[in-house]
C-alpha positions in Angstrom: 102.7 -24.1 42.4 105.5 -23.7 44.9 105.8 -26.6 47.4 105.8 -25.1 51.4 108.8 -27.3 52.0 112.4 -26.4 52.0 115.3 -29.6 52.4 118.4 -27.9 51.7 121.4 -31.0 50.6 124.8 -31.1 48.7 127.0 -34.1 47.9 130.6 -34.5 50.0 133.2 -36.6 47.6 135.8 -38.7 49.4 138.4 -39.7 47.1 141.7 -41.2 47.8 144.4 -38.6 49.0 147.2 -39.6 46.8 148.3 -37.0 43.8 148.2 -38.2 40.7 148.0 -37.0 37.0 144.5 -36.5 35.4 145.1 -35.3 32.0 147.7 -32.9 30.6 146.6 -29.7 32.2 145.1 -30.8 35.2 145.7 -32.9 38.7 143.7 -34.4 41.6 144.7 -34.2 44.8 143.5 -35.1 48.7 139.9 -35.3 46.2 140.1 -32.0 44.9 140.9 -31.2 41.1 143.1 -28.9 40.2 143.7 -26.6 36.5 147.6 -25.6 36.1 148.2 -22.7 34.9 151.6 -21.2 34.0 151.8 -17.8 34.6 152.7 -14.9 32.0 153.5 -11.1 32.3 151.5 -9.0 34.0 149.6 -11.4 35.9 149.3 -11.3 39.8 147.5 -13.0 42.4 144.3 -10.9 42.4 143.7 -11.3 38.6 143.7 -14.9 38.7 141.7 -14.9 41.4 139.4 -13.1 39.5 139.5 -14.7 36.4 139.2 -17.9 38.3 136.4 -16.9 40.6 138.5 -17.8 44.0 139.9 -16.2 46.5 143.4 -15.1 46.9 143.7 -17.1 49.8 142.3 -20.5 48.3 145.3 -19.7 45.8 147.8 -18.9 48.2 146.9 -22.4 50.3 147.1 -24.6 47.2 150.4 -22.7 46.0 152.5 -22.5 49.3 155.5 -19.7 49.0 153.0 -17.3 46.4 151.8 -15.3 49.1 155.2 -13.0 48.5 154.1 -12.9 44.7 154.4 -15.0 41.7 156.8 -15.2 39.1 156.4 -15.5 35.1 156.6 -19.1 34.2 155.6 -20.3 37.7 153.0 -23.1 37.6 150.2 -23.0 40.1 147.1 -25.1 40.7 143.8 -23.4 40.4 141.3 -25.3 42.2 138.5 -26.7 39.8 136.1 -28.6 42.1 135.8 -31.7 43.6 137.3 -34.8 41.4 134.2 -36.5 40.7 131.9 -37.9 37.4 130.7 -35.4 35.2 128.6 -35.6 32.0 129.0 -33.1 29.2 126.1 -30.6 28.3 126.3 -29.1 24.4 125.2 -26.1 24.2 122.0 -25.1 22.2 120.4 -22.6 20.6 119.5 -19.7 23.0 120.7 -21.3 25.8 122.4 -19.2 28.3 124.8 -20.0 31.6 121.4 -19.7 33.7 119.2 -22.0 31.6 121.3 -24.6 31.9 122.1 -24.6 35.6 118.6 -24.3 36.2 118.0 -27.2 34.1 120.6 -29.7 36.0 119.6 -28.4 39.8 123.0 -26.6 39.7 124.3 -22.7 40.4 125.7 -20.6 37.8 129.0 -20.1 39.4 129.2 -24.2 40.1 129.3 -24.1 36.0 132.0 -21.9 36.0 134.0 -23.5 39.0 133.6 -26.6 36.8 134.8 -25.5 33.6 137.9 -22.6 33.9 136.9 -20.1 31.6 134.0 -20.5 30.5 132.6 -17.0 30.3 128.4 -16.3 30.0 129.5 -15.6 26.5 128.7 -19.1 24.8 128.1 -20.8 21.1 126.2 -23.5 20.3 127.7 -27.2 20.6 129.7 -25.9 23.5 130.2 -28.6 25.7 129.7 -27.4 29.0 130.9 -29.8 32.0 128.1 -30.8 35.0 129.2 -33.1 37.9 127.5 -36.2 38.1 126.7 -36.4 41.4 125.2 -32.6 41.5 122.8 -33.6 38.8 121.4 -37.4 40.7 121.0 -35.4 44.2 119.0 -32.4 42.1 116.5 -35.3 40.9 115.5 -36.1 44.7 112.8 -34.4 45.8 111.8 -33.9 49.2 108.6 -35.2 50.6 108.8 -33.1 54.2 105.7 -30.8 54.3 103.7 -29.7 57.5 100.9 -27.5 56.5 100.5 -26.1 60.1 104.2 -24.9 59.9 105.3 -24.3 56.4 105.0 -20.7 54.9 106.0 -19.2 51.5 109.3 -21.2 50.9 110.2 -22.8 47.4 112.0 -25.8 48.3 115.8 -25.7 47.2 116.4 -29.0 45.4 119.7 -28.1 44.0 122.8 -28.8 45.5 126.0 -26.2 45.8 129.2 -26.5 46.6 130.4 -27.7 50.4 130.0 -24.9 52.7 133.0 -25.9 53.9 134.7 -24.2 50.7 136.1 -21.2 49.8 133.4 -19.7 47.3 134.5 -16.5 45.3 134.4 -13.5 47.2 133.5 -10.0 46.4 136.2 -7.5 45.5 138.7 -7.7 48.1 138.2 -4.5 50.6 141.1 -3.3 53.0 139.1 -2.7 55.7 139.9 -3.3 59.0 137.3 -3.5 61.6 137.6 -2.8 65.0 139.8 -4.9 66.8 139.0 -7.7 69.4 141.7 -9.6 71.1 141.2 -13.1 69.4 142.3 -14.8 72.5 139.0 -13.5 74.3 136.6 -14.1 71.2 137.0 -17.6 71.3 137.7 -18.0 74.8 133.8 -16.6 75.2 132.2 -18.0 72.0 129.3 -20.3 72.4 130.1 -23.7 70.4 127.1 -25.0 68.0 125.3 -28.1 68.4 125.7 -30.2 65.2 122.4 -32.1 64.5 121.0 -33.9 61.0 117.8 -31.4 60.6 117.6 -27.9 61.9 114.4 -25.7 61.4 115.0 -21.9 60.5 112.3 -19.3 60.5 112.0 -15.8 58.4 109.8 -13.6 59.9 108.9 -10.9 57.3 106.2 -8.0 57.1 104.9 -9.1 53.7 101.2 -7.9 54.6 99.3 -10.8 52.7 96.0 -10.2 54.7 95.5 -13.7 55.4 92.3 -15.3 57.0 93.4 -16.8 60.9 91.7 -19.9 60.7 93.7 -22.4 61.9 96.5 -24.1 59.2 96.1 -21.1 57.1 97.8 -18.6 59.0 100.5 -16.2 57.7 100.7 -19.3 54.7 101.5 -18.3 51.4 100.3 -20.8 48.5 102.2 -19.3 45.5 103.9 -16.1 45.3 102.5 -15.4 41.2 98.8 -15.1 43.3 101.0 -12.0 45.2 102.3 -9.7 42.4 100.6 -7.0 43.7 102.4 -7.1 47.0 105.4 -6.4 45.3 105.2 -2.8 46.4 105.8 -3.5 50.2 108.8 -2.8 51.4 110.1 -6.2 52.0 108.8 -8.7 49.5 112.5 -8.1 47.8 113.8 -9.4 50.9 112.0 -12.5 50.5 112.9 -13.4 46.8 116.1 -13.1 47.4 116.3 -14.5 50.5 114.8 -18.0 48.3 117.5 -17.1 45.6 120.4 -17.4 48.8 118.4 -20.5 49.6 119.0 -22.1 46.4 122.7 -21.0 46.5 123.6 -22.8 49.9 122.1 -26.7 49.8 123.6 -29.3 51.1 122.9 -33.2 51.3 124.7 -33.4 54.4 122.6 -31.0 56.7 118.5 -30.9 56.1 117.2 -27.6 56.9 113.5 -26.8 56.8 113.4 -23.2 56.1 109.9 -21.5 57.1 108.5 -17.7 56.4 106.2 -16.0 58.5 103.7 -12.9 58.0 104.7 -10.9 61.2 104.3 -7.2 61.0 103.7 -3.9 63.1 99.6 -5.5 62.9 99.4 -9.0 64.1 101.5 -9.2 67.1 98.8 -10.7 68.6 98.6 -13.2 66.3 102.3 -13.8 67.3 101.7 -14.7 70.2 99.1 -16.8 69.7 101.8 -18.8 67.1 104.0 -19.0 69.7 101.2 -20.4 72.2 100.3 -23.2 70.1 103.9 -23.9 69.1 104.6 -23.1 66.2 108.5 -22.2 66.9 108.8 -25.0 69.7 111.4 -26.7 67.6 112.9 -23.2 65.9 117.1 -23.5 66.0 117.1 -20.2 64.3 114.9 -17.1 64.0 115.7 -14.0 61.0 113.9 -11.2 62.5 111.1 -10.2 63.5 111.8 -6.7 61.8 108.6 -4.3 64.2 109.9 -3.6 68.1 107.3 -4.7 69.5 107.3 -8.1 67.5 110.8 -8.1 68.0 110.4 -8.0 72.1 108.1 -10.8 72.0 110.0 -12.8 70.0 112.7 -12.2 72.0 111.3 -13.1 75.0 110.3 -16.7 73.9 113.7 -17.2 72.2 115.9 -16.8 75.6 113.6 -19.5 76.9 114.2 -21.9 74.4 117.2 -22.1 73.3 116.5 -20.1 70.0 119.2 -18.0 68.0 117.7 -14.7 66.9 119.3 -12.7 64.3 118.0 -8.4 64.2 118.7 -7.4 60.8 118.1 -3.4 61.0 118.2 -1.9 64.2 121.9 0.0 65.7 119.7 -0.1 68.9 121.0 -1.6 72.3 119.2 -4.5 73.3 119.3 -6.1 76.5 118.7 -9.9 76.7 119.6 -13.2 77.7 118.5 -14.5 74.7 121.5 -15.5 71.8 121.3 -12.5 69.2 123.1 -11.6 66.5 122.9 -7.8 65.0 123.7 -7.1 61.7 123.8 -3.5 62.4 127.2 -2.2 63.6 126.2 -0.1 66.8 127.6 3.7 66.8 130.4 2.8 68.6 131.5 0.2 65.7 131.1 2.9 63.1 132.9 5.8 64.8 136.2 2.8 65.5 135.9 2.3 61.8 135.9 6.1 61.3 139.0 6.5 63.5 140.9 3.3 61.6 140.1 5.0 57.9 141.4 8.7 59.0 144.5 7.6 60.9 145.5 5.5 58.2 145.7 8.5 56.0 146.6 11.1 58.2 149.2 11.7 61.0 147.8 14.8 61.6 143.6 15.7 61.4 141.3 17.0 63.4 137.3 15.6 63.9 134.5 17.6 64.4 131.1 16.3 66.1 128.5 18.9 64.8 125.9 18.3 67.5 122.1 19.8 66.5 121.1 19.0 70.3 118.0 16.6 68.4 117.9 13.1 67.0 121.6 12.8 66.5 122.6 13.7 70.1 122.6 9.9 70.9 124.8 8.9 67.9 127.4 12.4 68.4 128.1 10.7 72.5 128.6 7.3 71.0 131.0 8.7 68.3 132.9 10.8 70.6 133.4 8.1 72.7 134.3 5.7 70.7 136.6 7.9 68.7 138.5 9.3 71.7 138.9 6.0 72.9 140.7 4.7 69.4 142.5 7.7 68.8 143.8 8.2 72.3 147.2 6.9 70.9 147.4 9.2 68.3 148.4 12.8 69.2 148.4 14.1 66.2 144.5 14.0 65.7 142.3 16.0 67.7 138.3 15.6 68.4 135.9 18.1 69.1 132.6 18.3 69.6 130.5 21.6 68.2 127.4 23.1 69.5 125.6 23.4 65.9 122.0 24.2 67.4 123.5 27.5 68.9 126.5 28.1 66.6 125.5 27.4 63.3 128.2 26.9 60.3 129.8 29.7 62.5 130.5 27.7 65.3 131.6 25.4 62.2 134.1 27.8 60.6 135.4 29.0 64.0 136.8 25.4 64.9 138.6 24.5 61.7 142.1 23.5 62.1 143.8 25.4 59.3 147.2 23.6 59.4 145.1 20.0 59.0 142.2 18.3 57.2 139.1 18.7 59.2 136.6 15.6 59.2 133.4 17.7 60.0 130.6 14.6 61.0 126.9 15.6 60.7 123.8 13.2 61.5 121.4 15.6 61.9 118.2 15.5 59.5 115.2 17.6 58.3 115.6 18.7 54.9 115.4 22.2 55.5 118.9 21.9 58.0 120.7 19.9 56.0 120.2 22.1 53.0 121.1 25.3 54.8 124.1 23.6 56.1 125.3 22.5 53.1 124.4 25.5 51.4 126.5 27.4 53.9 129.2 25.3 54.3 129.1 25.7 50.5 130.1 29.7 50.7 133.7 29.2 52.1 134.4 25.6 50.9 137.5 25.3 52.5 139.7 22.3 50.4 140.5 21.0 54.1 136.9 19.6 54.8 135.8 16.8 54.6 131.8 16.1 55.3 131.5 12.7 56.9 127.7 11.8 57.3 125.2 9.3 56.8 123.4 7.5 53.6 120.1 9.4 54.8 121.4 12.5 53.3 121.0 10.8 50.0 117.6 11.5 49.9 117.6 15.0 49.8 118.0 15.0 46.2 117.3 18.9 45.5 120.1 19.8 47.0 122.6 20.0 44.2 125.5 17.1 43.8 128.2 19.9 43.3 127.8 21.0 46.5 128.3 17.4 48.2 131.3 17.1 45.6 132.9 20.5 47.0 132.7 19.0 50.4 134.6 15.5 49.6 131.3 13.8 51.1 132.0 10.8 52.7 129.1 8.5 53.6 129.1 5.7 56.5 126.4 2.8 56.3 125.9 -0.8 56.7 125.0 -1.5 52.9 126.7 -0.8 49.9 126.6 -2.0 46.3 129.5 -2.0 43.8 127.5 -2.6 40.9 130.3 -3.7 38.4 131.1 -6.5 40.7 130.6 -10.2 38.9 128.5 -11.1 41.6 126.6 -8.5 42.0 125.9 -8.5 38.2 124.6 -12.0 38.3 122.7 -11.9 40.7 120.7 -9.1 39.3 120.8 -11.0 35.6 119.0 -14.0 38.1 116.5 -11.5 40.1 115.2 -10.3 36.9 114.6 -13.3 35.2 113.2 -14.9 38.3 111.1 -12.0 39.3 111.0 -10.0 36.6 111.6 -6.9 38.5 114.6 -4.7 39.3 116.5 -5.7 42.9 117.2 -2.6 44.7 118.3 -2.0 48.5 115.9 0.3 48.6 113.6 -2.5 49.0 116.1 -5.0 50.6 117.3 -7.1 47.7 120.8 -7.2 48.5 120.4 -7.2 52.6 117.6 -10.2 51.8 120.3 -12.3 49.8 123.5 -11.4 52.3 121.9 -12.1 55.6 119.9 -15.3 54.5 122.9 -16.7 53.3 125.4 -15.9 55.9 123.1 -17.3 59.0 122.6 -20.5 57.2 125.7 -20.9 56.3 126.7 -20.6 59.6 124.2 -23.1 61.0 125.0 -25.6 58.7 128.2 -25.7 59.1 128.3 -24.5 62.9 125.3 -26.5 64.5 122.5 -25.0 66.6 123.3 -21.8 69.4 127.0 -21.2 66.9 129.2 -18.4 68.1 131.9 -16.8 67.0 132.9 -19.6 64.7 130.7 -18.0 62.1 133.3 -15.5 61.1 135.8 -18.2 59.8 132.7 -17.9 57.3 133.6 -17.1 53.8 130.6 -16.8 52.1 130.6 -14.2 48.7 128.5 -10.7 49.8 126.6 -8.2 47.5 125.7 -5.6 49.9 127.4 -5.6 53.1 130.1 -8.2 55.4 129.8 -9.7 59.0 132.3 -9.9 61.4 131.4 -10.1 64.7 132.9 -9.0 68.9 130.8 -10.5 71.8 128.5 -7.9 73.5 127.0 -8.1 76.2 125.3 -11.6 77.9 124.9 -14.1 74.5 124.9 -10.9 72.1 127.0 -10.8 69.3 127.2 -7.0 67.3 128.8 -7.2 63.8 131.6 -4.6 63.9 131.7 -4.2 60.0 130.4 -1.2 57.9 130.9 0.2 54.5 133.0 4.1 54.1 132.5 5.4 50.6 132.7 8.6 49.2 131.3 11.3 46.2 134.5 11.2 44.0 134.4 12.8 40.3 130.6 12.6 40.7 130.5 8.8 41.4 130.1 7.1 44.6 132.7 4.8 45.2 134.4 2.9 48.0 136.7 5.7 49.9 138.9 2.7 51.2 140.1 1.9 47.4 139.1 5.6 46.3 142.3 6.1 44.7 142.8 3.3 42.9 139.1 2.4 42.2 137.7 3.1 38.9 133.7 1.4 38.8 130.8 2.9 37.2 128.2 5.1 39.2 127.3 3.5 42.6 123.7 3.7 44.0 123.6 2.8 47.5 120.2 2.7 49.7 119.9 2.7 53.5 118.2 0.2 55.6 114.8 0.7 58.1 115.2 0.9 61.4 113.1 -1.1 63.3 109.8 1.3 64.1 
């Protein structure tokens, strides 16, 4: 039975700063321990990082004067951990990398960070290092339960690494986003309010159909009673927001992590939560994900001091209230647009295709936003085209011969989108390139040759590289925890990403954080956060994923020409309804 309590903890080691030698092939120093390593040919900066599961910059810090590149022979210190007592775990039959970390109240990549490479390849007798101190803080329970408050949390009892180190990160992206004078970010951003115990709410559609007496409301029990809600949409959001739970404890900071039934049905029953005080003590709210829960929510949160975070809407939102939007807004896509083609190009010229429907609202905020950032740069031209009247003619009659043509459709309906491309098809000029969105995906009768012909480039807040180590483990841990596939389809990834990031940042940043939280470096699966003040307290993540169809495989356009994974299958988020 899961408990309805979540204490997140890890242990802080201070050990003397001196350096001294701990064995042969390894050092301690200022309390960390370091593995030397003497590099050979053909290795560089980014291959160790990977092979050590760190960052180039946590190499670069410990190795001062490597930033300009290493040298065969050079010896560097890998960081290993924190220098503390460890006990020595053999290896036994059918074991594997996740058995064992679950046994000692540890993560998988603590394991690895422990023991340089070790590899989920392993033989029995093995031994297999586990700190001390890890293990003794994993035995503690926590007693904290209120049965009026708690939801459908299993408590995290394992502790990870400080959040105040540099875990690995995902394949390193060269992505700029859109540029904000530093200066002014910090100068506006609110400061947190560091406390011992902060209370964090998820408020998730899960549909459990619940009685409303009182002290049972919106309460799961155990989520094995609930395999048949596993087709809603968002119950993938909610296991892996448990597995990100797991991944963040700390000893240091208690956080009591609740999750709330709140859908498009019962936001009446919101507000009766909200009456009786159920969030009265809330530091930080994920969601709602329905508009009309959101506003209430919303409403109560800029009266109380509460940080909300809106996972899935690009919508403008006006409020007093501190928000956080994980969406970037049009305006943030069409400056990452304009950074990604005037990288590449001196000269180009952009094309709004504008069906006069749906998409007139995102074709201003592009044009906008991309005459603003190109403004600087003669040499690339943008235009807006009347597709409603003109058709692809209207299309073929703009194209720039002397330059590539970046023609951006939004438009839907399947019927359109397959005459257009259909059309567009007929002439196939080799200086187009489509630029649209991950909706287009869906229309899957439309052949993949087509898109192909077009150089299709797709913009959208979420996007998987499914070769990536930690992507592949933290599908290896989904399935054996859940015994189901994650897919963003249903919010895996985006579950596991923005769990992690926002209590990461309140942990680390205290209650009401600002712009401190991009100093964050937490590891990503699906999607990155980096955020610009907006308007009043809101905050509007200017991050979001290019990629492109390239040899039949969908892969990110940043890196296209260098990038060699497997076949990509990227999803698209809800908007909120």
């Amino acid at each position: 039975m899961r408990k309805t309590a979540l204490i997140m903890c890890c242990v802080c080691g201070l050990l003397c700063g001196r350096l001294y030698a701990q064995a042969p092939d390894t050092v301690v120093e200022n309390g960390s321990k370091y593995v030397l390593h003497d590099v050979v040919k053909g290795e560089t900066l980014y291959g160790l990082s990977k092979k050590y599961g760190l960052t180039v910059e946590r190499l670069v810090e410990a190795n001062p004067g490597t930033e300009n590149g290493i040298q065969i022979g050079q010896r560097l210190k890998i960081y290993a951990g924190e220098a503390v007592e460890t006990v020595t775990h053999k290896v036994q039959k059918g074991e594997s990398l996740y058995a064992i970390a679950k046994k000692y109240g540890v993560k998988v990549q603590d394991l690895l960070d422990w023991n340089p490479g070790l590899t989920e390849h392993l033989s029995i007798g093995q031994p297999i290092r586990v700190r001390k101190s890890a293990v003794t803080v994993a035995n503690k329970r926590p007693e904290k339960a209120d049965a009026q408050l708690q939801a459908v949390a299993k408590p995290v009892e394992t502790p990870a690494r400080q959040v105040e180190s540099n875990p690995p990160e995902e394949r390193p992206q060269p992505v700029p986003v859109a540029q904000v004078s530093e200066e002014k970010v910090y100068a506006d951003a609110e400061k947190g309010k560091r406390k011992s115990e902060y209370n964090v709410f998820l408020l998730l559609p899960l549909y459990t159909q619940q009685p409303t007496d009182e002290g049972s409301v919106g309460k799961i029990e155990d989520l094995d009673a609930y395999e048949h809600i596993k087709s809603f949409d968002f119950i993938q959001f909610y296991e892996a927001a448990l597995l990100a739970v797991e991944d963040i404890s700390s000893p240091e900071v208690q956080v009591n992590f609740y999750i709330k039934d709140v859908n498009e049905k019962n936001n009446a029953e919101l507000g009766r939560w909200i009456a009786e005080g159920v969030f009265a003590n809330a530091d930080l709210v994920i969601g709602p994900f329905f508009r009309e829960n959101f506003r209430t929510m919303l409403s109560y949160a800029q009266n109380h001091a509460i940080t909300i975070v809106n996972p899935f809407t690009v919508a403008e939102v006006e409020t007093s209230a501190q928000l956080f939007r994980t969406m970037a807004t049009y305006t943030a896509q069409a400056a990452q647009l304009a950074e990604y083609i005037r990288s590449r190009y001196t000269k180009a010229q952009v094309l709004l295709l504008n069906n006069m429907g749906s998409d007139s609202k995102r074709v201003s905020a592009y044009r906008s936003s991309l005459m603003k950032a190109l403004q600087d740069y003669p040499g690339i031209a943008v235009k807006e085209v009347n597709y409603k009247n003109g058709g692809v003619s209207a299309v073929n009659a703009s194209l720039n011969p002397t330059c590539e043509n970046f023609v951006l459709a939004f438009f839907d309906g399947e019927i359109t989108v397959t005459n257009f491309i259909q059309t567009m098809n007929r002439n196939a000029p080799e200086n187009v390139t489509l630029v649209t969105s991950a909706d287009w995906q869906k229309y899957d009768k439309i052949e993949t040759e087509y898109f192909a012909r077009l150089k299709t480039h797709y913009i959208d807040q979420f996007f998987v590289d499914y070769s990536d180590p930690e992507v592949i483990r933290f599908i290896d841990r989904f399935r054996e925890r859940y015994t189901i596939e994650p897919t963003l389809g249903h919010f895996a990834f985006q579950g596991y990403d923005i769990t992690r990031f926002f209590l990461s940042g309140i942990m680390r940043y205290g209650s009401g954080f600002g712009l401190q939280v991009n100093e964050l470096q937490e590891p990503s699966l699906c999607t990155r956060f980096h955020y610009a003040k907006g308007p009043g307290h809101t905050y509007e993540n200017q991050f979001c994923h290019i990629y492109r169809l390239l040899d039949y495989r969908l892969v990110n356009a940043w890196l296209a020409e260098e990038e060699t994974t497997p076949v990509i299958t990227p999803g698209k988020a809800k908007k909120n309804k």
